[in-house]
C-alpha positions in Angstrom: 0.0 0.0 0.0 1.7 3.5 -0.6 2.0 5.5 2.2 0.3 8.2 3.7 0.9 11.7 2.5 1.8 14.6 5.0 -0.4 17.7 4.8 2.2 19.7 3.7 3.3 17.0 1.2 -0.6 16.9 -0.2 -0.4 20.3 -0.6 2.7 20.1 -2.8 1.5 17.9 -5.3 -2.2 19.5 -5.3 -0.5 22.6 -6.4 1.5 20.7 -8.9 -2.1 19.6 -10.5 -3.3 22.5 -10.4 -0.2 24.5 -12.0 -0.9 21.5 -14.7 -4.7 22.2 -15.1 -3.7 25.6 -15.7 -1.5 25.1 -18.2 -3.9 22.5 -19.8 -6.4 25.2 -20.2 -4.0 28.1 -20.9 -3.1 25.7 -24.1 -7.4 24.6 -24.8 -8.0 28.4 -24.7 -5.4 29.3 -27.6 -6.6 26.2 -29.6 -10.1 27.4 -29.1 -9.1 31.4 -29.8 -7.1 30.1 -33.2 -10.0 28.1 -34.2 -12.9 30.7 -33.2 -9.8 33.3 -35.2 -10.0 31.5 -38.1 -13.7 31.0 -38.5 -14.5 34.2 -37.9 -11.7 35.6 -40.4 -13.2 33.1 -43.0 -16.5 35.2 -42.0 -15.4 38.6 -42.5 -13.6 37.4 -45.6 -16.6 36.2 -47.5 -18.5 39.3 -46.1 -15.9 41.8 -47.3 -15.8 40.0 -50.8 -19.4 40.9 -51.0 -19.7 43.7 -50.0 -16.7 44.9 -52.5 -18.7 42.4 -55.2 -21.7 45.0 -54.5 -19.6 48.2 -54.6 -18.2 47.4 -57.9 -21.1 46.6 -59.5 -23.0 49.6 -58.2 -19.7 51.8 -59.8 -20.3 49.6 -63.5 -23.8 51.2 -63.3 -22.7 54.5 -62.2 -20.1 54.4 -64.8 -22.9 53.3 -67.5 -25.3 55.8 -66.4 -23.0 58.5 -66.7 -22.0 57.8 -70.3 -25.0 57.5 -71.7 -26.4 60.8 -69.6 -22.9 62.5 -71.7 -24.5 60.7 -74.4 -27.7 62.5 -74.2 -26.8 65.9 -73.3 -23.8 65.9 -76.0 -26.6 64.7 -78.8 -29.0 67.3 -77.2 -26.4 69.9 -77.6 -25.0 69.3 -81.1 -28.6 68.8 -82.6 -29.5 72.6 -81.0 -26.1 73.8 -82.7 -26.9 72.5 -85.9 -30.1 73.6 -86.1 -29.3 77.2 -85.1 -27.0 77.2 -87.9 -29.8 76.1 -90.4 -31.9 79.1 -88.7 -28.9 81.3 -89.5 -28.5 80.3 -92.9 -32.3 80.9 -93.6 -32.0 84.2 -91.9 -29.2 85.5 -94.2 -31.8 84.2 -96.8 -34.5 85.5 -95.9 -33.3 88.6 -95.3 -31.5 89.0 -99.0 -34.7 87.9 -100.5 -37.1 90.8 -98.7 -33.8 93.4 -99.6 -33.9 92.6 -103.3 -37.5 92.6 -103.7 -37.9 96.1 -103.3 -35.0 96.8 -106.4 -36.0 97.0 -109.9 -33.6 95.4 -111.8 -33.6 91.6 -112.7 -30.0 91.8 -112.0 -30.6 93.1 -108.8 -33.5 91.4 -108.0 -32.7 88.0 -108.0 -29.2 87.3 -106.2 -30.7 86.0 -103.3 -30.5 82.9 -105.5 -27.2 82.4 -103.9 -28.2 82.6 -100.5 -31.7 79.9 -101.2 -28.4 77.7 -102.5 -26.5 78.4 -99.3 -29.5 77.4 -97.3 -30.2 74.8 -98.7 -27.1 73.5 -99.0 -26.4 73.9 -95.1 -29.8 72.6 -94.2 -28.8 69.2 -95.8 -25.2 69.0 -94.4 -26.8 70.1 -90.8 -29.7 67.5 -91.6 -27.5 64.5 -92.0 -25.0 65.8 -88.7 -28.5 65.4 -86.9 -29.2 61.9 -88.4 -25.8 60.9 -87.1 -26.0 62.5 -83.5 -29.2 61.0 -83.6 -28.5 58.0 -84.4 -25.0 57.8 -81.8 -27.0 59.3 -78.8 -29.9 56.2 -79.7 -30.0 54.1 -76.4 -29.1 50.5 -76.3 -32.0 48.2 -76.5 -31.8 45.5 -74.1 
């Protein structure tokens, strides 16, 4: 049979298991921490990789919306310029043709022929720029 333990010698080797348990669970606790580290890192990585998933498809539709707002306001723009210079052209036209009316002369009375060439002319060359504007600004059909 082994032999009875003092008090003082009981006391020793209780603190011995007890300075083991504590080391036992020192080394459970930074098991568990690595493990609850890790699946919580695996967490936040699939939740940042949405998040930045979402973000960069938001800034694609940004990014789309914004060209074809330019798209717009570019067509609107060119289509205003070329028709103010058809309204020009027909001014100058319309303008020479009241002037000369009033002189005698055939000479003098018909060289607003020029100018009904002029606008005429411009109206076509401003007519087609329109068509193409038109035609670029169109939307995509989906």
């Amino acid at each position: 049979m082994p032999e009875k333990l003092t008090k003082e010698q009981q006391k020793a080797v209780n603190k011995q298991v007890e300075n083991q348990l504590k080391q036992v669970e020192k080394k459970l606790e930074k098991v568990v921490e690595k493990k609850v580290e890790a699946r919580l890192h695996k967490k936040l990585l699939a939740k940042s990789k949405a998040l930045t998933t979402t973000a960069a498809k938001r800034g694609i539709r940004t990014t789309v919306l914004i060209g074809h707002k330019f798209r717009d306001h570019a067509s609107t723009a060119m289509i205003a310029a070329l028709s103010f210079l058809i309204a020009l052209a027909w001014k100058d036209f319309i303008v020479k043709l009241v002037k000369d009316n009033t002189k005698i002369s055939l000479l003098e009375k018909y060289p607003y022929i020029a100018e009904l060439f002029t606008a005429i002319i411009i109206t076509i060359i401003a007519i087609i720029g329109i068509m193409f504007v038109s035609k670029w600004a169109k939307k995509e059909e989906k």
